[in-house]
C-alpha positions as a Markdown table, in Angstrom:
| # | Residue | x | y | z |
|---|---|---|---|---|
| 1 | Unk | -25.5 | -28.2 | 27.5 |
| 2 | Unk | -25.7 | -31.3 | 29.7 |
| 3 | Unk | -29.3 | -32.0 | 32.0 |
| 4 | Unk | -26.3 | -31.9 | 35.2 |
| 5 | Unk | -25.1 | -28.5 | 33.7 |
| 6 | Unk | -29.0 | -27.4 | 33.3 |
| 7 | Unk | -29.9 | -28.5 | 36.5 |
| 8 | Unk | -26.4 | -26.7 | 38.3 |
| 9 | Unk | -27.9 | -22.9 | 36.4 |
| 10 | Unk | -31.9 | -23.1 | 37.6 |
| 11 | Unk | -30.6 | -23.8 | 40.7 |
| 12 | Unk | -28.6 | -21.2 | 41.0 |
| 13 | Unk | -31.1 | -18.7 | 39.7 |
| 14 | Unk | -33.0 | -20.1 | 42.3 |
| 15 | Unk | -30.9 | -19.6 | 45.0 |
| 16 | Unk | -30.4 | -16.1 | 44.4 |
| 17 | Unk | -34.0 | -15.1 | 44.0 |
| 18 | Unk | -34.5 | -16.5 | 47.1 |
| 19 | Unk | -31.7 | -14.7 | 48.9 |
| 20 | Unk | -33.1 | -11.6 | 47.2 |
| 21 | Unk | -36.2 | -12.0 | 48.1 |
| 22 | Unk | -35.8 | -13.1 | 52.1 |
| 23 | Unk | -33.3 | -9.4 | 52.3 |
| 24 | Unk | -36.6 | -7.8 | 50.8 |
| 25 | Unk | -38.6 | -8.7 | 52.7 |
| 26 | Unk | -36.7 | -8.5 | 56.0 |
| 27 | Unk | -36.1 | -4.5 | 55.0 |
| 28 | Unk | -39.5 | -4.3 | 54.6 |
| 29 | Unk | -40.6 | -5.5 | 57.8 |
| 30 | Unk | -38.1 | -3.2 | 59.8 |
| 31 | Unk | -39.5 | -0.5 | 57.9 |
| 32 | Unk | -42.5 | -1.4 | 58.7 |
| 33 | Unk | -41.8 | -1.5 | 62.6 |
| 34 | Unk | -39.8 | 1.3 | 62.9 |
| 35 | Unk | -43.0 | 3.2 | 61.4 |
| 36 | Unk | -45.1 | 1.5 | 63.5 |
| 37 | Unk | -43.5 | 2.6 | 66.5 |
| 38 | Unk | -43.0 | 6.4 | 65.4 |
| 39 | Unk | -46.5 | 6.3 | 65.5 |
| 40 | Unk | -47.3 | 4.9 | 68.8 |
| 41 | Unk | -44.5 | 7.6 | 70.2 |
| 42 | Unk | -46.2 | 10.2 | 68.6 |
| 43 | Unk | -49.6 | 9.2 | 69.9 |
| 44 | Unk | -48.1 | 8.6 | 73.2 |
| 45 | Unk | -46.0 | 12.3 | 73.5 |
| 46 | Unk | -49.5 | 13.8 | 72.2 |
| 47 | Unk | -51.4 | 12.8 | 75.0 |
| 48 | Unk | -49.2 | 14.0 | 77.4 |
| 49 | Unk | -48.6 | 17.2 | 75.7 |
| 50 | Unk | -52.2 | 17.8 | 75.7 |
| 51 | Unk | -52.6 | 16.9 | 79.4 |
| 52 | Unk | -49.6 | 19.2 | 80.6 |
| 53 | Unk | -51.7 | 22.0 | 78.5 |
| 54 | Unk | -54.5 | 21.8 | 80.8 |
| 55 | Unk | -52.4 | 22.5 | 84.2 |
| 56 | Unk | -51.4 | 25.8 | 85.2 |
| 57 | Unk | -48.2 | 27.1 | 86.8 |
| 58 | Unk | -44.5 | 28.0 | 86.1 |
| 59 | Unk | -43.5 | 24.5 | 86.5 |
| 60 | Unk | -45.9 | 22.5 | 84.1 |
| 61 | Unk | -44.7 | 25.4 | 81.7 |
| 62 | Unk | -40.9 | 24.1 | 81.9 |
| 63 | Unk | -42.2 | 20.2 | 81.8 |
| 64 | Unk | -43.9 | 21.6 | 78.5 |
| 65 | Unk | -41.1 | 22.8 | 76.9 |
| 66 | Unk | -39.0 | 20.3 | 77.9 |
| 67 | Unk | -41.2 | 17.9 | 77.1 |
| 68 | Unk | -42.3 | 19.2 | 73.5 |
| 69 | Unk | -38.3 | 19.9 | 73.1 |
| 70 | Unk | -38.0 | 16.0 | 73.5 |
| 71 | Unk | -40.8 | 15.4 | 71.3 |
| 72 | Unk | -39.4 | 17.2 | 68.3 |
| 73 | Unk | -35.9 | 16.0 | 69.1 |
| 74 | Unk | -37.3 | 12.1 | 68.7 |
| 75 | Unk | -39.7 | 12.8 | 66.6 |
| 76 | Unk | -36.4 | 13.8 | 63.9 |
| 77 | Unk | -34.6 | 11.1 | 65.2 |
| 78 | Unk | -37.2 | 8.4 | 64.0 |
| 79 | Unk | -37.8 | 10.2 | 60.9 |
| 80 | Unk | -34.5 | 10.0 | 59.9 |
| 81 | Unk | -34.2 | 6.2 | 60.9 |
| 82 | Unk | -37.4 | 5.9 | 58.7 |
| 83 | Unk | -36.0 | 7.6 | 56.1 |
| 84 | Unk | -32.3 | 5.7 | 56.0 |
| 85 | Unk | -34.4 | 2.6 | 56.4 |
| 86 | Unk | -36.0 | 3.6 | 52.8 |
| 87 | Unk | -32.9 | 4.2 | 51.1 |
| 88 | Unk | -31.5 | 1.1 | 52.3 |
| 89 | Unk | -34.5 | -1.0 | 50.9 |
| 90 | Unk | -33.8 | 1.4 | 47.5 |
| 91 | Unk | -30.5 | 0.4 | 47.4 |
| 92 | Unk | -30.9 | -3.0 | 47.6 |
| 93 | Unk | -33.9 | -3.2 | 45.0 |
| 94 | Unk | -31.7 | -1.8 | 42.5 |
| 95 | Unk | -28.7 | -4.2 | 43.3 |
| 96 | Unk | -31.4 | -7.2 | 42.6 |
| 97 | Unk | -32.5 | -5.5 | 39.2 |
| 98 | Unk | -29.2 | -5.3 | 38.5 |
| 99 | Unk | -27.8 | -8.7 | 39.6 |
| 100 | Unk | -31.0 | -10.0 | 37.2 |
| 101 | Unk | -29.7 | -9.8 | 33.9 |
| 102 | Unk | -26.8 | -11.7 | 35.6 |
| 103 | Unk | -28.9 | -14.6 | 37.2 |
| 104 | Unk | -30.6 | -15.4 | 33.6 |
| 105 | Unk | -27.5 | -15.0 | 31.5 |
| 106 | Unk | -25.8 | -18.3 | 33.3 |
| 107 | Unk | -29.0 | -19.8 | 33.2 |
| 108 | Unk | -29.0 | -19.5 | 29.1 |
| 109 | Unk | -24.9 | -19.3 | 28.8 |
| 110 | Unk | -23.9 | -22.2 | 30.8 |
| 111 | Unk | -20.2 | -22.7 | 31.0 |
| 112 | Unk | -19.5 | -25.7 | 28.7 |
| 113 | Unk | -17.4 | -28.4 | 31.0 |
| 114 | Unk | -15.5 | -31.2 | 29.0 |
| 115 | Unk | -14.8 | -31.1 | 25.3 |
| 116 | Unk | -17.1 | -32.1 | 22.6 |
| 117 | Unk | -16.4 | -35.1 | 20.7 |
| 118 | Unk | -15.7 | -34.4 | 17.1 |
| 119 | Unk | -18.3 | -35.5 | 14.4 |
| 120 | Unk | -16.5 | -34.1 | 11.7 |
| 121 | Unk | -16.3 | -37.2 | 9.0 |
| 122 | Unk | -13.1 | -37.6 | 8.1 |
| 123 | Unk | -12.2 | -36.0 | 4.7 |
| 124 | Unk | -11.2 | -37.6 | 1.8 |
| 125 | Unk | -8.0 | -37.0 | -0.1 |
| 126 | Unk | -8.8 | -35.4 | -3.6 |
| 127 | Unk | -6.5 | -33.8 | -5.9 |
| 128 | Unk | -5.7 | -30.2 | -5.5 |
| 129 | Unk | -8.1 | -27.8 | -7.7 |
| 130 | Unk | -6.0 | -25.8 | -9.7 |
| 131 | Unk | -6.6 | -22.0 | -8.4 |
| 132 | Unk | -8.3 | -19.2 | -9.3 |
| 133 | Unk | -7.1 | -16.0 | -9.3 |
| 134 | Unk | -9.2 | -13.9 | -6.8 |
| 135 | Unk | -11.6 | -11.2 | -8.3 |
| 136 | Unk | -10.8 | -7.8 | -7.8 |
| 137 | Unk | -12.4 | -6.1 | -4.8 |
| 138 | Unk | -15.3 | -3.4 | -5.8 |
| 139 | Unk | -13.6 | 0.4 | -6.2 |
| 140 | Unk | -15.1 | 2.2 | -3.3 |
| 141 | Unk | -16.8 | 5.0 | -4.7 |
| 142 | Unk | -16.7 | 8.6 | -3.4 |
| 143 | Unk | -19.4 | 10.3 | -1.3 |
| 144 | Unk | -19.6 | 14.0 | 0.0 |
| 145 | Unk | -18.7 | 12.5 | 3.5 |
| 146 | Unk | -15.2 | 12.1 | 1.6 |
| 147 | Unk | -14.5 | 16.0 | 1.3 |
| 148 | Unk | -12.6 | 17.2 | 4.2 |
| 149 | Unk | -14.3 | 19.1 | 6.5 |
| 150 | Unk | -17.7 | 17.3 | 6.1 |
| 151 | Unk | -18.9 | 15.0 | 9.1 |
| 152 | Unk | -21.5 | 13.0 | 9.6 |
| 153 | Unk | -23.3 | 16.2 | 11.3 |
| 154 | Unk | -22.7 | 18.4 | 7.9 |
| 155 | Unk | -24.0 | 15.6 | 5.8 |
| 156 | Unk | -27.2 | 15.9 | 6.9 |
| 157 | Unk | -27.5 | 19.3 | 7.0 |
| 158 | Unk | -26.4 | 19.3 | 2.8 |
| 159 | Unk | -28.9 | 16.5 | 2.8 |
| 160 | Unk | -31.9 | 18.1 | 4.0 |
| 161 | Unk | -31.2 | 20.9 | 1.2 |
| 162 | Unk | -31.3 | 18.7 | -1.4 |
| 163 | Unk | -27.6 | 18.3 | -1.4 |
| 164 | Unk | -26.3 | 14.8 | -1.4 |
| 165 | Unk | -24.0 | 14.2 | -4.2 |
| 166 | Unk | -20.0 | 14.9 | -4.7 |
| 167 | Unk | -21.8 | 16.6 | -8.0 |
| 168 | Unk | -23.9 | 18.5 | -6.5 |
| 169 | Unk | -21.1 | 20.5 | -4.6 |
| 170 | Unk | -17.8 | 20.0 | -7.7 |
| 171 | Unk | -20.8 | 20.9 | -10.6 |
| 172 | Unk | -23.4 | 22.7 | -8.6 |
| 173 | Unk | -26.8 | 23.0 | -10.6 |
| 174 | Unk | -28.3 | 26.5 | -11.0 |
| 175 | Unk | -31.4 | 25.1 | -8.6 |
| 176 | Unk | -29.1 | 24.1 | -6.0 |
| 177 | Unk | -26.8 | 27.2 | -6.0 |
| 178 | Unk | -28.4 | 29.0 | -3.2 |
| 179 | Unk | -29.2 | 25.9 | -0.9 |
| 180 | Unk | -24.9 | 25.2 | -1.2 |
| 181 | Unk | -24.3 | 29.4 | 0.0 |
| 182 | Unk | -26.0 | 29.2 | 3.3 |
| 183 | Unk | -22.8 | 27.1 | 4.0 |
| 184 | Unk | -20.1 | 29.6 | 3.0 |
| 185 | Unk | -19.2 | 30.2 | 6.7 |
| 186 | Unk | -18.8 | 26.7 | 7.6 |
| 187 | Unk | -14.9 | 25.7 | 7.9 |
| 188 | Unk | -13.2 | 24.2 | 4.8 |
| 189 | Unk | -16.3 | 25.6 | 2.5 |
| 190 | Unk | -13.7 | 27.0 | -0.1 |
| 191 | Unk | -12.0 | 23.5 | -0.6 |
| 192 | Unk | -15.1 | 21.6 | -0.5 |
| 193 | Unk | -15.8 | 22.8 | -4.8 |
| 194 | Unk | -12.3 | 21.6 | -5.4 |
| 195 | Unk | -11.9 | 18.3 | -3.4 |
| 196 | Unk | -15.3 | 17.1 | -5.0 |
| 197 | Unk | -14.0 | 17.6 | -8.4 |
| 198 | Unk | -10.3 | 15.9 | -8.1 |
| 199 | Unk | -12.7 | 12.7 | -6.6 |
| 200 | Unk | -15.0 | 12.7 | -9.4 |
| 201 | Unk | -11.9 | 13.0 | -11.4 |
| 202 | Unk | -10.1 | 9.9 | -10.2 |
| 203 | Unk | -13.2 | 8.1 | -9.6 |
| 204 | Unk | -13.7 | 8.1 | -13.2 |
| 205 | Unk | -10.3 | 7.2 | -14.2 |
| 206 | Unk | -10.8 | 4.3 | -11.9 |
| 207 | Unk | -13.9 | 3.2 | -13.8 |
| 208 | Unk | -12.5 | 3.6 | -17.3 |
């Protein structure tokens, strides 16, 4: 990575901390406003409530509902304003956590730009070695997750009854007899004895 490449990444990352950061903080102060002037509306439809309270007669009592009916009709209206303005600021926080991983991964992947001169030395001409033949690759043996009907899932559950060998199920010892029945309903169970013993059987012939 080139010092211009470098340079081109940090400032990048920069950059976009910064944009995060400025939209951050400008949701914050809205929210911050708009909560600021719920409260002085409150206050405000508070004190006239409580003033209409103390006069009498049939027409302060329809100011007062009319009045209170405004107050609970704002009052909704800002909370849900207060409340949008919080999931906004939400939604953007998790955009920047998500953007993050982003951000850094340029900074420490640049893209390369140009190809690299070669400082491979250039190889000398020597005579062919005459070749070997290539070693046969290991015989893979056999396991218990080789039966059919045995998964992952049904290997450990054989395993955590002492059951973890292809012998264990084809030449079952007397001590592990009863730990292999609590399987007997499991699909496949009646092959299981028979497919153990033809892969102990080739495996064998393999090896000899």
């Amino acid at each position: 990575m080139t010092k211009k490449t470098a340079k081109k990444s940090a400032k990048k990352v920069t950059v976009e901390k910064t944009k995060s950061a400025a939209t951050l903080k400008e949701i914050n102060n809205t929210l911050t406003s708009t909560k600021k002037d719920l409260e002085t509306q409150v206050e405000d439809l508070s004190a006239q409530l409580k003033k209409l309270r103390k006069k009498s007669g049939k027409k302060a009592s329809k100011m007062l509902k009319k009045l209170d009916a405004s107050y609970h009709r704002r009052l909704v209206h800002l909370q849900t304003e207060f409340e949008q303005g919080l999931a906004a600021l939400s939604t953007v926080q998790d955009k920047v956590l998500e953007s993050l991983p982003n951000i850094f991964s340029v900074k420490s992947n640049p893209t390369k730009t140009g190809k690299a001169k070669s400082t491979k030395p250039v190889a000398l001409k020597t005579k062919t070695p005459i070749s070997k033949p290539r070693p046969k690759p290991p015989v893979k043996t056999p396991t218990i997750a080789s039966i059919k009907g045995i998964g992952p899932v049904m290997q450990k559950k054989l395993a955590e009854q002492g059951i973890t060998t292809l012998a264990d199920i084809g030449n079952t010892p007397k001590s592990k007899i009863e730990a292999l029945k609590q399987f007997e309903k499991e699909r496949g169970f009646n092959t299981w004895k028979e497919q153990a013993k033809t892969l102990l059987a080739n495996n064998e012939s393999k090896n000899s």
